[in-house]
C-alpha positions as CSV (number, residue, x, y, z in Angstrom):
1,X,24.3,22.5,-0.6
2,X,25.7,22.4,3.1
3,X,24.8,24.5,5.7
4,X,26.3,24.4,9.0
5,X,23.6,24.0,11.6
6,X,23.6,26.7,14.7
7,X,21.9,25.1,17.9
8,X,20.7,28.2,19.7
9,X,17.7,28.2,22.0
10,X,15.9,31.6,22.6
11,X,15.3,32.4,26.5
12,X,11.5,31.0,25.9
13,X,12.6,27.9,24.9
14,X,11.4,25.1,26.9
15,X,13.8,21.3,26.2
16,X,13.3,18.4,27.4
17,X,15.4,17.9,30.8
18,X,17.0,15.0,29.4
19,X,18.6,16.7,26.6
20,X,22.3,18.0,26.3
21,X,23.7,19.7,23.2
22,X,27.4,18.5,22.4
23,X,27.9,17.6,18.6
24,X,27.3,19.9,16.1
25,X,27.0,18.4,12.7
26,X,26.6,19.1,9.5
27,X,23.1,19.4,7.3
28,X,23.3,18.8,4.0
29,X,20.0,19.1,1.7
30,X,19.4,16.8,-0.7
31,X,15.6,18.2,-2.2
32,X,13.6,20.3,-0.9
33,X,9.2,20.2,-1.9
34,X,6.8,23.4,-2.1
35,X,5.2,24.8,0.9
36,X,2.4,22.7,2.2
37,X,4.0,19.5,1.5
38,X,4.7,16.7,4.2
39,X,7.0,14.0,3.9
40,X,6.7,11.2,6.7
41,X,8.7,8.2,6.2
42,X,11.8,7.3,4.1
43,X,13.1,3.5,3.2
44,X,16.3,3.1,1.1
45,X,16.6,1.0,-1.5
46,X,19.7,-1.1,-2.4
47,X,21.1,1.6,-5.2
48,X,21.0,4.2,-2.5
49,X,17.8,5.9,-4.0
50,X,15.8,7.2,-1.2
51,X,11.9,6.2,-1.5
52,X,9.7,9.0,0.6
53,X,6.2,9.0,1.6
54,X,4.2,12.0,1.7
55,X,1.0,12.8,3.6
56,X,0.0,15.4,2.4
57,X,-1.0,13.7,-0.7
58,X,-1.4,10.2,-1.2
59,X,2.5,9.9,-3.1
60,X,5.6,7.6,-2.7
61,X,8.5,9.0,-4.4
62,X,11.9,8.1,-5.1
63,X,14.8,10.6,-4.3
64,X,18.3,10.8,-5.8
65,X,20.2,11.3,-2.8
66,X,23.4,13.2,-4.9
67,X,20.2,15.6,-5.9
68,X,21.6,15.0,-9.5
69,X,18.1,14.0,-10.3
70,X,14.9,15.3,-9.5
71,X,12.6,13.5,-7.2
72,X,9.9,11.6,-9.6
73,X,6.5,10.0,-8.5
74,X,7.0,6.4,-8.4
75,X,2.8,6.2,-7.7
76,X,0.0,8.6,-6.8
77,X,-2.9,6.5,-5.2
78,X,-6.2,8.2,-5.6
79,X,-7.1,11.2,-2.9
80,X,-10.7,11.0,-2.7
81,X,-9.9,7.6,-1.5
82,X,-6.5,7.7,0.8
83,X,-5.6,11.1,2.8
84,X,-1.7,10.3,2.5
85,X,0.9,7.7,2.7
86,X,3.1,7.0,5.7
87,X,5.5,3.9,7.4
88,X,7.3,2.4,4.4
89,X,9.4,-1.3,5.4
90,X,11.4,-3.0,2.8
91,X,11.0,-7.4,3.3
92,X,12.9,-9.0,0.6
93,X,15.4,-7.0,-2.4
94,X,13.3,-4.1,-3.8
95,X,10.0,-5.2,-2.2
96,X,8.7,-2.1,-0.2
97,X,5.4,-1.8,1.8
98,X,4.1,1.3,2.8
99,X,0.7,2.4,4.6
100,X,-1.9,4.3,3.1
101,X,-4.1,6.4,5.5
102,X,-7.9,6.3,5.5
103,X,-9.1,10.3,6.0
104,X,-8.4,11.5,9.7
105,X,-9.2,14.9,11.4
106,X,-6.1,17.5,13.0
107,X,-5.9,14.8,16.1
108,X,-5.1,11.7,13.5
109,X,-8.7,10.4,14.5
110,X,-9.7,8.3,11.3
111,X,-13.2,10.1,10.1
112,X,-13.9,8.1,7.1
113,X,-12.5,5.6,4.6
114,X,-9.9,2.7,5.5
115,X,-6.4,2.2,6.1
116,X,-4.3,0.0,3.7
117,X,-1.4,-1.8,3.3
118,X,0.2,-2.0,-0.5
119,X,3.5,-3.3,-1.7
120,X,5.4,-1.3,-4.0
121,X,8.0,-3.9,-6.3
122,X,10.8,-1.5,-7.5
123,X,12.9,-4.5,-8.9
124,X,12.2,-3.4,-12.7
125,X,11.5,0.0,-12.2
126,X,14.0,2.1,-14.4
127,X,14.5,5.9,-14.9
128,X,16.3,7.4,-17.9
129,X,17.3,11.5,-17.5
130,X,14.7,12.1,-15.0
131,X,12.3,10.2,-16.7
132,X,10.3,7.3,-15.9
133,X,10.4,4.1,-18.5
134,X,8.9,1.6,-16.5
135,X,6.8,1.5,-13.5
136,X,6.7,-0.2,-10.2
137,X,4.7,-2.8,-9.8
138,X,2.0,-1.7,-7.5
139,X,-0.7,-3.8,-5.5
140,X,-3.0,-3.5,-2.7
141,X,-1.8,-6.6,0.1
142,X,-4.5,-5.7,2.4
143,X,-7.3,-3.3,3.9
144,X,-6.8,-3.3,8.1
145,X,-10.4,-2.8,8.4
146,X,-10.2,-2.7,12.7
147,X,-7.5,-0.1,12.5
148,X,-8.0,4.1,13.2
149,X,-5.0,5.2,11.9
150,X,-1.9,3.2,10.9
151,X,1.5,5.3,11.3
152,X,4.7,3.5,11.7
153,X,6.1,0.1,10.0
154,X,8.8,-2.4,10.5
155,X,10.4,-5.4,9.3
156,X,10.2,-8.6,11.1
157,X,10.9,-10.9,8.0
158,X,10.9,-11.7,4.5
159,X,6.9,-12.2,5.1
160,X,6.4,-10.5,7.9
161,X,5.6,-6.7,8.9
162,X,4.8,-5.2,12.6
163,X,2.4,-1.8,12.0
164,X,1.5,0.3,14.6
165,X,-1.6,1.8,14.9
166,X,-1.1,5.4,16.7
167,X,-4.5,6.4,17.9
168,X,-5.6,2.1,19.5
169,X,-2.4,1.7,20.6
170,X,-1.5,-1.8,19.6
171,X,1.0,-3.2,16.7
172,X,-0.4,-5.5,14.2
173,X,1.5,-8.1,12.4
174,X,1.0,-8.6,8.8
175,X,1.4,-11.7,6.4
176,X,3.1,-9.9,3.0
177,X,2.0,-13.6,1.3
178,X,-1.9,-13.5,1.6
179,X,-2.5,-10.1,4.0
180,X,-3.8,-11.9,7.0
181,X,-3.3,-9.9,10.1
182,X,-3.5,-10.1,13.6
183,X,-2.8,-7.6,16.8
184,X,0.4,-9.1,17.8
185,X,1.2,-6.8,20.6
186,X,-1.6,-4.8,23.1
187,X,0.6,-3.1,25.5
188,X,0.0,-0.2,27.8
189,X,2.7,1.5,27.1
190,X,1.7,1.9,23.8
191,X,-1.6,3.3,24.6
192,X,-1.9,7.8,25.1
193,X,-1.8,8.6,28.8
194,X,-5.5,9.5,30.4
195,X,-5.9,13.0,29.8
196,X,-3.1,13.9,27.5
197,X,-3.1,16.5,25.1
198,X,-2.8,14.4,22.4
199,X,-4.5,10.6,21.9
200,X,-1.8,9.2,19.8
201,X,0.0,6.7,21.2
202,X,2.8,4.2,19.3
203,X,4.3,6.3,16.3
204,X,8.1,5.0,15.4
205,X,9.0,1.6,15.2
206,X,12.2,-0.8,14.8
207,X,13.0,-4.0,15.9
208,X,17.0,-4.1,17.5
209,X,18.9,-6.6,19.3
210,X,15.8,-9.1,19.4
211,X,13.4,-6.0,20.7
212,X,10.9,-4.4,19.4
213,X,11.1,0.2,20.4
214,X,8.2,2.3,19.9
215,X,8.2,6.4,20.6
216,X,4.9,7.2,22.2
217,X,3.6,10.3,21.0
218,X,1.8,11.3,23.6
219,X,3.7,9.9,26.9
220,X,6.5,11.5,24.9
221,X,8.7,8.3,25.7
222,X,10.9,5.6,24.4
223,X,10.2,2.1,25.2
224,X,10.7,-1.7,24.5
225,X,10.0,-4.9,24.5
226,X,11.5,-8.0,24.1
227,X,9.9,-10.7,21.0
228,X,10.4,-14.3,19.3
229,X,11.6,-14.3,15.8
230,X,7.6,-14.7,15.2
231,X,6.7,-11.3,16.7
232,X,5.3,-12.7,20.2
233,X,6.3,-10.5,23.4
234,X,8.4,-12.2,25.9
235,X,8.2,-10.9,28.9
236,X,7.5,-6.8,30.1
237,X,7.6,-3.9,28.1
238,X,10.3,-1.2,29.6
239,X,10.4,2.7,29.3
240,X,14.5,3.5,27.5
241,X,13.4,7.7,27.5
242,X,10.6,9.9,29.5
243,X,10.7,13.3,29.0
244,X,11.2,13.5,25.2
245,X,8.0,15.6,23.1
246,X,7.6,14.6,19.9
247,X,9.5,11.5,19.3
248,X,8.5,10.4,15.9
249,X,10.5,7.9,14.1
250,X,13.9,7.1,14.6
251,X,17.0,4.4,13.1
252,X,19.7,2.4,14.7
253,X,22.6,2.6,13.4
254,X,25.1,-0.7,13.3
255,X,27.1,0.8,16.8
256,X,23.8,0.7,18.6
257,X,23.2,4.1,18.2
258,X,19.6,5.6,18.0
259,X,18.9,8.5,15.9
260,X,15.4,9.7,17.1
261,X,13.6,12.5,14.4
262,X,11.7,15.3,17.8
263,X,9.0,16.2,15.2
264,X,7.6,19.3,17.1
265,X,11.1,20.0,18.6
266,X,12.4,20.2,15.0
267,X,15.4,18.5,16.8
268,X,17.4,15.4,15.7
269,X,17.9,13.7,19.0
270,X,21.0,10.7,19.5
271,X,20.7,8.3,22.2
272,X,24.3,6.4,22.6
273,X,24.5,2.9,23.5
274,X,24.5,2.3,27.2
275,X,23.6,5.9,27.7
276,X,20.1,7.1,29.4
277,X,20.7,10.8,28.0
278,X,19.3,12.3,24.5
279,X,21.9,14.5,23.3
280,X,20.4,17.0,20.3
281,X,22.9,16.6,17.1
282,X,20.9,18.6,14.6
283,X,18.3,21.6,14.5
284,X,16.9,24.0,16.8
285,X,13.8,25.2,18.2
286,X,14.0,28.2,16.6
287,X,15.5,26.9,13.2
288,X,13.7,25.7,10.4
289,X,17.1,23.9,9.1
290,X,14.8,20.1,10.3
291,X,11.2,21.5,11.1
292,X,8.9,18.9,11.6
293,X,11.9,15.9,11.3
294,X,9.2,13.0,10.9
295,X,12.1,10.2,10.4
296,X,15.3,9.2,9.7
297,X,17.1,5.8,7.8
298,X,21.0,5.6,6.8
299,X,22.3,4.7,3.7
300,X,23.1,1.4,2.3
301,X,26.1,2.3,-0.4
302,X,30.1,1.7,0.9
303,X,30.2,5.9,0.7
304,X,27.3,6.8,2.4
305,X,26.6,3.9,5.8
306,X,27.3,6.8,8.2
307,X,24.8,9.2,6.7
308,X,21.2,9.7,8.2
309,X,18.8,10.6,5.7
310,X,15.8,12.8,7.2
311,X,12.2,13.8,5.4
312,X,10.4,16.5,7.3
313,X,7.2,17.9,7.6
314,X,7.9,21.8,7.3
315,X,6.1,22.2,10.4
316,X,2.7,21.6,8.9
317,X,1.6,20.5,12.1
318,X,3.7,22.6,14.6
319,X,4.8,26.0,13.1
320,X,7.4,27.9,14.8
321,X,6.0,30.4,17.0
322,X,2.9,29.3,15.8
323,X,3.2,30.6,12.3
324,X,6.7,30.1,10.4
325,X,6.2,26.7,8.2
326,X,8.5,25.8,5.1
327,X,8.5,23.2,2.1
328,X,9.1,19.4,3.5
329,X,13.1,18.7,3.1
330,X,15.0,15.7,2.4
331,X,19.0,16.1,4.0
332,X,21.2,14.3,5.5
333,X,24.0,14.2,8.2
334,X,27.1,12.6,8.3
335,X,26.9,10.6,11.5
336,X,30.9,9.3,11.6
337,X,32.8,9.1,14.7
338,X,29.0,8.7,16.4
């Protein structure tokens, strides 16, 4: 189902300085989930199946992005145990890891319980009409018993994942071999400004041109910093965007391109290579079309490399107006010529 998206701001609305409106493209939903549901990250697998994490409920699912098969539950952890599941990183072919989020109150403060680190092997994982007939393998690589709360995940090599933890402010790295971990990167600009409104600090992350970016939830920014192929920082960290409320996650694509999901905006937010301006490509402030955009990865296949996949929240967190919430989506935008 497509459905043409109409950026319209209402007199009230208050944007970000930085951003300009200029392409208008084209939303298409692929499956949309029952009110109440949040889905937070997306990775996508080499068959062009789209694996989503949800938070509302401990879940990883997999979604057929033609929608000619309904989304099934590829594992449900336990949820008096895990509040949710979030940053999901493929190392090597159909090896996934994704985070699993100890209990945290409305400001993502961790409150009890721990956050862990699982892999999730899809490589003989099969489906037949909408039917499971064999499972991922599924295993626990690590609890990351120092952490508060664990949010976003990238790859930095077959073995290797960089994890961010949003509320300390600091990126761990984590062995996928034998789950030892270490705080690879402590930087200020990854830390919540003194008296912001919110104390989450790194969210997104992805590594690019031999750089790791983070968005910083509460400074509301885009930054970087240059690394080794081992994860060390060389050097300063640098702001790339100010100005930008509720960066989330966000994807590169191969022109240099960064797509950037404005959660609480409910904006989808490009920033062009060499540009210092965010120009808004999908949604609206007053639209529900990407309410709550938590992320965004493109596809894999020859026919679909242009298209952005997005999960969103429904605006569990931030309802329009302070009331008007849907069911989490999965769509997707066709990003040629960008």
């Amino acid at each position: 189902m497509e459905q043409v998206m109409n950026l319209q701001c209402s007199p009230a609305s208050i944007l970000p300085a930085t951003v300009v409106f200029i392409h208008l493209l084209t939303f298409t939903l692929v499956s949309s989930f029952q009110l109440g549901s949040w889905l937070e990250n997306l990775a996508v697998r080499e068959n062009g199946q789209l694996l989503v994490s949800r938070l509302d409920t401990p879940e990883v699912l997999q979604v057929d992005p033609t929608s000619n098969v309904e989304p099934v539950t590829v594992f449900a952890w336990n949820s008096s145990e895990y509040r949710g599941a979030l940053g999901i990183s493929e190392t090597t072919s159909d090896v996934f890891y994704v985070i699993l989020s100890a209990f945290i109150n409305s400001s993502f403060v961790k409150t009890s319980g721990v956050n862990s680190i699982f892999e999730i092997d899809m490589n003989n994982f099969a489906i037949s009409n909408g039917t499971i007939t064999q499972n991922a393998t599924v295993t626990k690589l690590v609890d990351i018993t120092s952490s508060d709360s664990l949010n976003g995940m990238t790859t930095l090599d077959d073995s290797n994942i960089l994890v961010g933890d949003i509320y300390n402010g600091w990126v761990y790295k984590v062995n996928t071999v034998d789950g030892t971990h270490n705080i690879v990167i402590d930087d200020p600009k990854m830390k919540a400004p003194a008296g912001a409104l919110t104390p989450l600090g790194v969210n997104g992350l992805n590594i690019h041109d031999s750089n790791l970016y983070w968005t910083n939830s509460a400074a509301a920014s885009l930054n970087r910093i240059q690394i080794t192929d081992d994860g060390t920082p060389v050097g300063n960290s640098s702001v790339v965007l100010t100005n930008e409320p509720g960066a989330d996650d966000f994807a590169f694509k191969s022109n240099g391109t960064a797509f950037i999901a404005l959660n609480s905006q409910d904006q989808l937010g490009a920033l062009f290579a060499g540009s210092s301006t965010l120009e808004t490509v999908a949604g609206s402030s007053i639209s529900t079309a990407l309410e709550g955009v938590s992320a965004g990865r493109f596809g894999r296949l020859a026919s679909d490399l242009n298209r952005l996949y997005m999960t969103t929240s429904g605006g569990a967190k931030n309802p329009i107006n302070g009331s008007v919430i849907v069911g989490a989506t999965v769509s997707y935008i066709d990003t040629t010529g960008l």
